[in-house]
N, C-alpha and C positions, 0 to 999 in steps of 0.2 A: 491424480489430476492430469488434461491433460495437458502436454508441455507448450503445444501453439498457444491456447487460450491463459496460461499460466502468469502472472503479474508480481512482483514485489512493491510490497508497501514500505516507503522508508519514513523515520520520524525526522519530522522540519527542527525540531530541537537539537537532539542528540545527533541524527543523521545513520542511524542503524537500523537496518532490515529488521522488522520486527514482524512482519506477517507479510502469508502469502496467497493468494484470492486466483480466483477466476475473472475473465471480462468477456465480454461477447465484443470484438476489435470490427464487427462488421456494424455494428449500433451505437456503439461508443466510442469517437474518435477521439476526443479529448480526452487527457491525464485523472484520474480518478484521487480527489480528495476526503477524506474520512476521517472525523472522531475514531480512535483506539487509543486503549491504554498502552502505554509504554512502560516495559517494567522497570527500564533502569532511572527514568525519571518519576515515576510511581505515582501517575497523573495521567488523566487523557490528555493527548497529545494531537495535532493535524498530522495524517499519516500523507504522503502524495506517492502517485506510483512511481518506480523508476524506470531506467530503459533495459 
């Protein structure tokens, strides 16, 4: 992947990097929120990007 475009997704619960994504930062200016599973919480969770 490459590293400009590269994002982490952290959980609003637990608060741990749980996945890592692409974004296109020149069409998407806003923070990206997502349904993922979380495995320490063993549930989908709101993932939100971080910085």
């Amino acid at each position: 992947m490459s590293q400009d475009n590269l994002i982490k997704m952290e959980c609003t619960n637990c608060h741990r990097v749980n996945y890592y994504s692409q974004k296109n930062k020149k069409t998407l200016k806003n923070r990206l929120e997502l349904s993922k599973f979380c495995r320490w919480d063993k549930k989908h969770q709101v993932h939100k990007e971080t910085k």
